[in-house]
C-alpha positions in Angstrom: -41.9 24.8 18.8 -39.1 25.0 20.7 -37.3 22.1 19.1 -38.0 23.5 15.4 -36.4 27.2 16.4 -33.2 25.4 17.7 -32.8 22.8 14.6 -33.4 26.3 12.4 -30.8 28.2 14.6 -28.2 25.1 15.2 -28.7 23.5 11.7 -24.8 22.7 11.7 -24.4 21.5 15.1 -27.7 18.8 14.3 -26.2 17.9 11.0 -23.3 17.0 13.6 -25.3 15.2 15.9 -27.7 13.7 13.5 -24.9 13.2 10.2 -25.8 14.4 6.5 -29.0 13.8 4.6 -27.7 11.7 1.4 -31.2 13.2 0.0 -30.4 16.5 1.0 -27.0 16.8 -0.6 -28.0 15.4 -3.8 -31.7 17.6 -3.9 -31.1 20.8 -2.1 -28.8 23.5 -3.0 -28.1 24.3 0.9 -27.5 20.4 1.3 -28.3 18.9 4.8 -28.1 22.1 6.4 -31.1 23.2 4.3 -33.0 20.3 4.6 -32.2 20.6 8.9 -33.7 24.4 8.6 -36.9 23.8 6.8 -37.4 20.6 9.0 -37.1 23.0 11.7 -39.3 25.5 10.0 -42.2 22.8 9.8 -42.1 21.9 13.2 -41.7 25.1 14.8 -45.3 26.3 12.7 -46.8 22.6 13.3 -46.0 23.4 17.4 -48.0 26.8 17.0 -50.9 25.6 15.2 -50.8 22.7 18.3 -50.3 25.5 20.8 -53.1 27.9 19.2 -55.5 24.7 19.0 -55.5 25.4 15.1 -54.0 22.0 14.0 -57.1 20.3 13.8 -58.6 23.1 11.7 -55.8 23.2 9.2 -55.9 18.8 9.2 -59.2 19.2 8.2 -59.1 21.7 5.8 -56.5 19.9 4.5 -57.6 15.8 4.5 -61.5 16.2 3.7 -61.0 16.9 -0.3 -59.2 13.8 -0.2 -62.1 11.8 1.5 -64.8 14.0 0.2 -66.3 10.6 -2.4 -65.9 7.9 0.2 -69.0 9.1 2.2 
């Protein structure tokens, strides 16, 4: 959670550390810097589901349409 607030926050100083997202630039309006904020974003909210104990609600909710016909 930690991580993901810091990467949102320091987006520039990890697109320093970590380079540019070829991806990003071409895709995103915001470029890498974007794409470093919303990674950040997703990881800060996966780290508070983990912390809440809600990720394994949300994974199922989630996976169990896509294996509803295999049982």
């Amino acid at each position: 959670m930690l991580f993901g607030a810091l990467m949102v926050i320091k987006a520039r100083s990890m697109q320093g550390i970590f380079g540019k997202v070829n991806w990003a630039e071409a895709n995103l309006r915001g470029g890498t810097t974007s794409f470093y904020k919303m990674l950040g974003i997703v990881i800060a909210v996966v780290g508070i589901l983990i912390a809440t104990s809600l990720i394994q609600s949300v994974v199922l909710k989630l996976l169990t349409p896509l294996f509803k016909g295999l049982g």
